[in-house]
DRENVOSE-995746 format. One record per residue (C-alpha): chain; x, y, z; residue number from 1. Coordinates in steps of 0.02 Angstrom, whole numbers, plus 32768, in hexadecimal, padded with zeros to 4 digits. Layout:
chain | c1 | c2 | c3 | n
A | X | Y | Z | NUM
...
END
This chain:
chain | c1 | c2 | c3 | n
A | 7E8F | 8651 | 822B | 1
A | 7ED1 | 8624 | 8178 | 2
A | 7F1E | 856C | 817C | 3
A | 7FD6 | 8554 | 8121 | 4
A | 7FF5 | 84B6 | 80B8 | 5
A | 8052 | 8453 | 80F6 | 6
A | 80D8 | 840A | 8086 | 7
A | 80E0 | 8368 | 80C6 | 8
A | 801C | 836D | 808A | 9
A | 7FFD | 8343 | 7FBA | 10
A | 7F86 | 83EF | 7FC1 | 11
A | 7FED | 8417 | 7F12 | 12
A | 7FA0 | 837A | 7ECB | 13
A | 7EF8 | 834D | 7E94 | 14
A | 7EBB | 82B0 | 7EA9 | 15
A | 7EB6 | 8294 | 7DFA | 16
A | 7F75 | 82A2 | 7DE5 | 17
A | 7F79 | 8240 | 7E8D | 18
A | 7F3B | 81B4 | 7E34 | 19
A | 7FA4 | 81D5 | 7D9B | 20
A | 803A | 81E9 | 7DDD | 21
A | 801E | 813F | 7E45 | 22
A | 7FEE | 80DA | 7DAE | 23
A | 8093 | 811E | 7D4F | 24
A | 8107 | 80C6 | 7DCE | 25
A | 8092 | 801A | 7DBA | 26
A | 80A5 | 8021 | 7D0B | 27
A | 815D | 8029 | 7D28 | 28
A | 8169 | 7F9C | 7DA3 | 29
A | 80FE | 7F3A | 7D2C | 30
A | 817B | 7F43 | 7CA1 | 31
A | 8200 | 7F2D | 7D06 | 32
A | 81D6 | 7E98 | 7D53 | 33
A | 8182 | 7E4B | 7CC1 | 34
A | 823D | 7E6B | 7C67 | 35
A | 828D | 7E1B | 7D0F | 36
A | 8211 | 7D89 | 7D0D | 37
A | 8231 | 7D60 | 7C5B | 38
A | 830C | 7D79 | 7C73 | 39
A | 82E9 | 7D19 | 7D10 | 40
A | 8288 | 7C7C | 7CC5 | 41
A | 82DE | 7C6E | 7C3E | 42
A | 838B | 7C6D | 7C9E | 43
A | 834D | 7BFF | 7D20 | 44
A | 830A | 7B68 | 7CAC | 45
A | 83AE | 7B7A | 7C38 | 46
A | 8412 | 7B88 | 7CD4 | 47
A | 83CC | 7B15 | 7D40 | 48
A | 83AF | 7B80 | 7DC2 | 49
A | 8311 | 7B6C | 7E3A | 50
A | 832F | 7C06 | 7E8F | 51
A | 8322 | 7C6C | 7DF8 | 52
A | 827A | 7C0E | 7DC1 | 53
A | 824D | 7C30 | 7E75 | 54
A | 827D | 7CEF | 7E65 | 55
A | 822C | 7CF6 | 7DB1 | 56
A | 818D | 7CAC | 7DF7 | 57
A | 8192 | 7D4F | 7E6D | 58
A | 81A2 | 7DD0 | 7DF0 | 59
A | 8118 | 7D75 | 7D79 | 60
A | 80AF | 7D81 | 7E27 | 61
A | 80E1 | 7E28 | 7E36 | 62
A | 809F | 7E55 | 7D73 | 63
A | 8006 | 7E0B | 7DB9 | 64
A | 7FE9 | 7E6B | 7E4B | 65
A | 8004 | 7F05 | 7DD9 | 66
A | 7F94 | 7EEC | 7D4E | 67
A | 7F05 | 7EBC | 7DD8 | 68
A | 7F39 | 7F70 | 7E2E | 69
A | 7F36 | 7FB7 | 7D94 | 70
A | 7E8B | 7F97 | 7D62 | 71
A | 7E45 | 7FAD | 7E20 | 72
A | 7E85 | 8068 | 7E0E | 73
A | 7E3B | 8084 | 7D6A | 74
A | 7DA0 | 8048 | 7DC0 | 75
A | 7DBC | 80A3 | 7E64 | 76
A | 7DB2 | 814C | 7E0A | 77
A | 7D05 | 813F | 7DC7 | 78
A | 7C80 | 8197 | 7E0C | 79
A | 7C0D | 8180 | 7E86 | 80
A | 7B5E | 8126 | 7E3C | 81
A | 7AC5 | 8100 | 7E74 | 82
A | 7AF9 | 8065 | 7EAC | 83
A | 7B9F | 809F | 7F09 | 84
A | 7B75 | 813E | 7F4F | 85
A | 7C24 | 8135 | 7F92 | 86
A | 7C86 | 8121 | 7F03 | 87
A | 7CEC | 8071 | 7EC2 | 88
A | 7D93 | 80A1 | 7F2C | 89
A | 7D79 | 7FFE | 7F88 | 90
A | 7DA6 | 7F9E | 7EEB | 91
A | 7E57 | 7FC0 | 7F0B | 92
A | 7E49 | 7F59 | 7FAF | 93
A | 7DDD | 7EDF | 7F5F | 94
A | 7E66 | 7EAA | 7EDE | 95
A | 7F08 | 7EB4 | 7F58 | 96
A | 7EA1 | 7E39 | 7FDC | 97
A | 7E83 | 7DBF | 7F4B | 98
A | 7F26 | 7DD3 | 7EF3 | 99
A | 7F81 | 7DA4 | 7F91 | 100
A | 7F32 | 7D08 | 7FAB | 101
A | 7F5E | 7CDD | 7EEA | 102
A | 8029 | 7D04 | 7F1F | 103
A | 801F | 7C9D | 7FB3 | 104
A | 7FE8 | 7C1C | 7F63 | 105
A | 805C | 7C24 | 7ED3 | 106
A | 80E4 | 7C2E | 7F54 | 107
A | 80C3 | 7B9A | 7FC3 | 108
A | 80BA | 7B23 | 7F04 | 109
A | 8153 | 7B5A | 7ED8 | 110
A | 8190 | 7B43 | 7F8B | 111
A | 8159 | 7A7F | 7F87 | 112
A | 81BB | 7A7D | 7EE9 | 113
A | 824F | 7AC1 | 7F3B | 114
A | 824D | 7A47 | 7FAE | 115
A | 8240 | 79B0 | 7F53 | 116
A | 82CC | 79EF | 7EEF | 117
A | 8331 | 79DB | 7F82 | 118
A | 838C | 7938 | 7F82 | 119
A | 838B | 7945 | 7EA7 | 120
A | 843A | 7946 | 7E80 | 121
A | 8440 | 79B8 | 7DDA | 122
A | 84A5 | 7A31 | 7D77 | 123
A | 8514 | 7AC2 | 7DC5 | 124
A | 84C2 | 7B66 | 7D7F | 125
A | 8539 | 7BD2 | 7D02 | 126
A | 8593 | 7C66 | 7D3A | 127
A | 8515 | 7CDE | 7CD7 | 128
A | 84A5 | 7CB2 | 7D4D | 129
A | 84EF | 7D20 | 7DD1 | 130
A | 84EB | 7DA4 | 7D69 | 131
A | 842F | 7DA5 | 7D4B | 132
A | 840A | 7D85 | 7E11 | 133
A | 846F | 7E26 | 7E1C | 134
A | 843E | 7E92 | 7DAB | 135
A | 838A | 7E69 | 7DF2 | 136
A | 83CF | 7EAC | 7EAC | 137
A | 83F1 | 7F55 | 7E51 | 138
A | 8366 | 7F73 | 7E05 | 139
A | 82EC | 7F40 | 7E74 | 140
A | 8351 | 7FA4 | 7EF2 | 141
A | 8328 | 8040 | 7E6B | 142
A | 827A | 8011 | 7E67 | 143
A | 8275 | 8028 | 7F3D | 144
A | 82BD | 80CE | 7F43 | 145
A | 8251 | 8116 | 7EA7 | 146
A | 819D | 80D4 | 7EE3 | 147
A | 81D6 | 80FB | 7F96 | 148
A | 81E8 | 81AB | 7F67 | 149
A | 813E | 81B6 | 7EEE | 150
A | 80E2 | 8162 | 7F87 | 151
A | 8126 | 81DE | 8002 | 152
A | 80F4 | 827C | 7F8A | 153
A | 8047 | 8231 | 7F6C | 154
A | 8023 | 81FB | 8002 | 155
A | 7FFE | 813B | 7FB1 | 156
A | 8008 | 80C1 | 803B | 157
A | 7FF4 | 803A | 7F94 | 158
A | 8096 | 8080 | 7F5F | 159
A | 80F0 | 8078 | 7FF5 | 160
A | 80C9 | 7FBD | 8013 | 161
A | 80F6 | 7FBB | 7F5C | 162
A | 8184 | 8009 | 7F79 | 163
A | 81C0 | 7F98 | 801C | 164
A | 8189 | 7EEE | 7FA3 | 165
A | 8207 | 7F32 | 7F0C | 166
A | 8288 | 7F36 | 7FC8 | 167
A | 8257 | 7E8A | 7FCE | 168
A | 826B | 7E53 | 7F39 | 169
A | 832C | 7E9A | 7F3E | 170
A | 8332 | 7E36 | 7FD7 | 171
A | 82F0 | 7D89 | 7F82 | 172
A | 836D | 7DA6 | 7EEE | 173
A | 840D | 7DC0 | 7F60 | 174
A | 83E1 | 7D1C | 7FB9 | 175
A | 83D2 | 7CD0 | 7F12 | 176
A | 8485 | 7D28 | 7EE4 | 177
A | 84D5 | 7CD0 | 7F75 | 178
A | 8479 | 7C39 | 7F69 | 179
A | 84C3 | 7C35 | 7EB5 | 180
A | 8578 | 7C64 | 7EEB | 181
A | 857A | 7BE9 | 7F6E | 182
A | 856E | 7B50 | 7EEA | 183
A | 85F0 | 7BAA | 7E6E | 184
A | 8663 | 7BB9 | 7F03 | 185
A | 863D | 7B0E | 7F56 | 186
A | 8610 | 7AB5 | 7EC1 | 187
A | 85A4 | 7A0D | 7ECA | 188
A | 859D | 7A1A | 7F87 | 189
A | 854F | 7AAB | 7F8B | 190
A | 84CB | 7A75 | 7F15 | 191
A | 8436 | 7A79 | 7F97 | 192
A | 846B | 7B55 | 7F9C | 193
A | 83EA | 7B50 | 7F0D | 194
A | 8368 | 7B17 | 7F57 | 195
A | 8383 | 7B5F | 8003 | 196
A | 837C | 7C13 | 7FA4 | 197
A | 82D3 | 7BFD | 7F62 | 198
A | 828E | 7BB7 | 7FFF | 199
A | 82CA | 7C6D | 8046 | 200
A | 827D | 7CB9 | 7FA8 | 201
A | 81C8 | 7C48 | 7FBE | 202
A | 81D7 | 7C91 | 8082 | 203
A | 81E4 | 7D46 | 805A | 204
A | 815F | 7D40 | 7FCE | 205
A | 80EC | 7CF1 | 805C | 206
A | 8115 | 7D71 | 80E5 | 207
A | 80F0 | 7DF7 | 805C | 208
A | 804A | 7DAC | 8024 | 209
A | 8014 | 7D9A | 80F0 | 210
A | 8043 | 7E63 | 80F3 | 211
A | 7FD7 | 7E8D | 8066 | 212
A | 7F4F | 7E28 | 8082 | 213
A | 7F46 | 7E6A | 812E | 214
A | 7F55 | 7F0F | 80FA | 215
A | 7ED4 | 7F10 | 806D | 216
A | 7E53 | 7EBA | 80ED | 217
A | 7E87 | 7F3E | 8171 | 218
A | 7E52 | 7FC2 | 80E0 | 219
A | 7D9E | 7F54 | 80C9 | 220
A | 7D7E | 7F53 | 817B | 221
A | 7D83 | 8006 | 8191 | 222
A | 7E0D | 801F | 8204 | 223
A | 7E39 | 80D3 | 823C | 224
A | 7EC2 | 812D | 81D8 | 225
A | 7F84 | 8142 | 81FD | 226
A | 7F6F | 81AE | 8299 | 227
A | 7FF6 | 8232 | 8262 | 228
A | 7F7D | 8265 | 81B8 | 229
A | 7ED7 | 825A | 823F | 230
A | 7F36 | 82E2 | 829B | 231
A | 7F68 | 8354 | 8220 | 232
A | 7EAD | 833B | 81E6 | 233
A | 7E7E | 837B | 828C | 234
A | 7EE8 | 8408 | 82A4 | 235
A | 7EAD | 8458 | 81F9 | 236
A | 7DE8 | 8444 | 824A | 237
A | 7E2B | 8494 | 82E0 | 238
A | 7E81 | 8517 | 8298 | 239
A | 7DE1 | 8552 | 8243 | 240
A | 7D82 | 85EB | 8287 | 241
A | 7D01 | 85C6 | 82F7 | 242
A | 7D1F | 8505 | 8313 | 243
A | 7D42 | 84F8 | 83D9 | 244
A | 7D7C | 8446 | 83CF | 245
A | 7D6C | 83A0 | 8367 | 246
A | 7CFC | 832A | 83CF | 247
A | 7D0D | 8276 | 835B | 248
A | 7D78 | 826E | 82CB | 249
A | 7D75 | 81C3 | 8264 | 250
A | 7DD4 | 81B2 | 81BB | 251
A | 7DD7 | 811D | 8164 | 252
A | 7E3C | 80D9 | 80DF | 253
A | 7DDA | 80AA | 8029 | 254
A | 7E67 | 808C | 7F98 | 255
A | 7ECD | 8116 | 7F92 | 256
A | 7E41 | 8187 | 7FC9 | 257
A | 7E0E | 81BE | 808E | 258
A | 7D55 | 81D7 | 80C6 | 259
A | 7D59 | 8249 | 816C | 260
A | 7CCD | 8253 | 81F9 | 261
A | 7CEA | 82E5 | 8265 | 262
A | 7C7F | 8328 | 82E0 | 263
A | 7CB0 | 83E2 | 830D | 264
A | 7C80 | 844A | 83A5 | 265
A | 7C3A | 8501 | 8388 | 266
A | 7BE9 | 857F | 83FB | 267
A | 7B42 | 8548 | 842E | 268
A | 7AFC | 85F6 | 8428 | 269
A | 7B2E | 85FB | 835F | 270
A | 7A8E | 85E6 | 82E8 | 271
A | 7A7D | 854F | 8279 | 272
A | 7AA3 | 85B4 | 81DD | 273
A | 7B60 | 85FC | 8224 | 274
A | 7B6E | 854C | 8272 | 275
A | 7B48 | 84FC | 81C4 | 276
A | 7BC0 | 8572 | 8184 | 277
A | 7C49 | 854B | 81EF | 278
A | 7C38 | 848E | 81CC | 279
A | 7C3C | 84BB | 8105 | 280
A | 7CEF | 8526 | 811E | 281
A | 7D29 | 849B | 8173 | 282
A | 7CFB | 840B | 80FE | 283
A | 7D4A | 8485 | 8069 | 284
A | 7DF0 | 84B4 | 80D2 | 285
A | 7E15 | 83E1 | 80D9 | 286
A | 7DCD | 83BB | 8031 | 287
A | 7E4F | 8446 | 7FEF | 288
A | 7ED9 | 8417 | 805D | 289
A | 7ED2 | 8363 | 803D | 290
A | 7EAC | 8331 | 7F8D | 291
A | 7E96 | 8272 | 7FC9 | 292
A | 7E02 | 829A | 8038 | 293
A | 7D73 | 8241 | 7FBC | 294
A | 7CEE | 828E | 8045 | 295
A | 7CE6 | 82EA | 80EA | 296
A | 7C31 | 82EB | 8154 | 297
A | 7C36 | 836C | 81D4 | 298
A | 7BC8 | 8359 | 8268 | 299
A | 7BA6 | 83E7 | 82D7 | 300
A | 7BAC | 83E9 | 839F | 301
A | 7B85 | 8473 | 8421 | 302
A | 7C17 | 84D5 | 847F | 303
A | 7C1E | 849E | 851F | 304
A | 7BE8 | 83E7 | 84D9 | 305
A | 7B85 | 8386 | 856B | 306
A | 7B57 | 82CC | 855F | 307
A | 7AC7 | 826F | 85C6 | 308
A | 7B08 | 81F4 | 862F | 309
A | 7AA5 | 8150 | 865F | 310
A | 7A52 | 81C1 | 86DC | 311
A | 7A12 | 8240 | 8674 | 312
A | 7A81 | 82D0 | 86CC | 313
A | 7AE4 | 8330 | 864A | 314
A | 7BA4 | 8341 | 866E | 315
A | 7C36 | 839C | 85F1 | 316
A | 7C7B | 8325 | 8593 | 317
A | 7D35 | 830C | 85C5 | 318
A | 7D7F | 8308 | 8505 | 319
END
């Protein structure tokens, strides 16, 4: 029974433009954001805005977290050694974990400095400073809807969350835009707006460091795939002649690569060289279907499948 792609599935795509395609929109955001931080900096310390330091310090974090990505993909996509018989696609997870801490971190200092700044009566930040916290909603608002729609075509999860931190980001910079408008409209007694906007900034940086480190240590741990790609993995085996069922199917998660465990069910009466065969077309059919799939190991189980229970009696297994 011949298997359709799907076209939800990147089966057009090797994994090699995978990976290309996903380090095109990082070199983006890196360029962007390093041009934001700079704008950003420089506006807040000639302005004498706080929030816009604060928001700079995000995008310089952000340049950060891309150059580290960066260089853990370059190192993801070398082959398999001696020494790591499964590849480097870990390194990817590696990086993110540590780079996390690093924005957290980063956040909370310049969250202390916020609020010391508190009761500090100083200068009301220029007009032009609005304009830069705008302009900075825009295009990080850009930046969301392009590496939402790369992530969804490459099936990058990095991406995505990329993606949703750019969303953030758009978020941070409005709250800086109002905290800004509120001391141009209210004057000196709404000087404490500042302040208050990069304490929202500092909070949202810290929620989105929790998220990734929790997500990259997720990856590390070897937690079982999104359950809507496990199933489409598991319809393809099934859809394979001569596979009666899937017993155990485990997928995990290594950069922006999968490793799949599936055990398959085939007639008990079958030799070991069909059987073998039958494993091989279905370890091909995924590894053509889904470009991401680093490995698949295919283990083979009788149809009917029986397990001993603590008695010794064999029963059929209730799947």
């Amino acid at each position: 029974m011949p298997v359709e792609s799907d076209d939800n599935l990147p089966a057009r795509n090797s994994i090699s433009h995978i990976y290309d395609e996903v380090t095109r929109a990082a070199v983006l955001g890196l360029v962007v954001n390093l041009l934001l931080g700079i704008t950003k900096l420089v506006g807040g310390i000639i302005g004498h805005s706080f929030a816009l330091i604060a928001d700079a310090v995000n995008s310089i974090g952000d340049v950060v977290t891309t150059v580290v990505v960066l260089f853990a993909l370059r190192v993801a996509q070398r082959p398999a050694d001696a020494e790591h018989p499964y590849g480097h696609t870990r390194a990817e997870g590696i990086a993110a974990s540590n780079v996390a801490l690093l924005i957290m971190i980063s956040a909370l200092l310049v969250g202390w400095e916020a609020i010391q700044r508190l009761t500090i009566q100083h200068e009301i930040p220029p007009l032009w400073t609005l304009w830069i916290a705008g302009v900075n909603v825009l295009i990080k608002e850009g930046l969301y809807q392009y590496n939402l729609r790369v992530g969804k075509r490459t099936g990058s999860s990095a991406i995505i969350a990329n993606a949703w931190d750019h969303r953030s980001d758009a978020f941070c910079s409005l709250a800086v835009l109002m905290g800004l408008a509120a001391i141009r409209l209210g004057g000196t007694r709404f000087i404490w707006a500042d302040e208050v906007a990069s304490l929202v900034v500092v909070a949202a940086v810290v929620w989105s460091g929790i998220q990734l480190f929790r997500s990259s240590a997720s990856e590390l741990m070897d937690v079982q795939a999104d359950s809507q790609f496990v199933d489409r993995i598991r319809e393809v085996a099934l859809a394979v002649k001569g596979v009666e069922d899937v017993e155990t199917l485990w997928v995990r998660k290594s950069g922006l690569e999968y490793f799949a465990d599936i055990h398959i069910e085939v007639d008990q009466n079958l030799s070991v060289a069909a059987g073998h065969r039958i494993g091989h077309q279905v370890k091909d059919q995924l590894m053509s279907l889904f470009p991401n799939l680093r490995d698949v190991l295919v283990h083979l189980e009788p149809f009917p499948h029986t397990h001993e229970d603590n008695d010794g009696a064999g029963k059929f297994a209730q799947d």
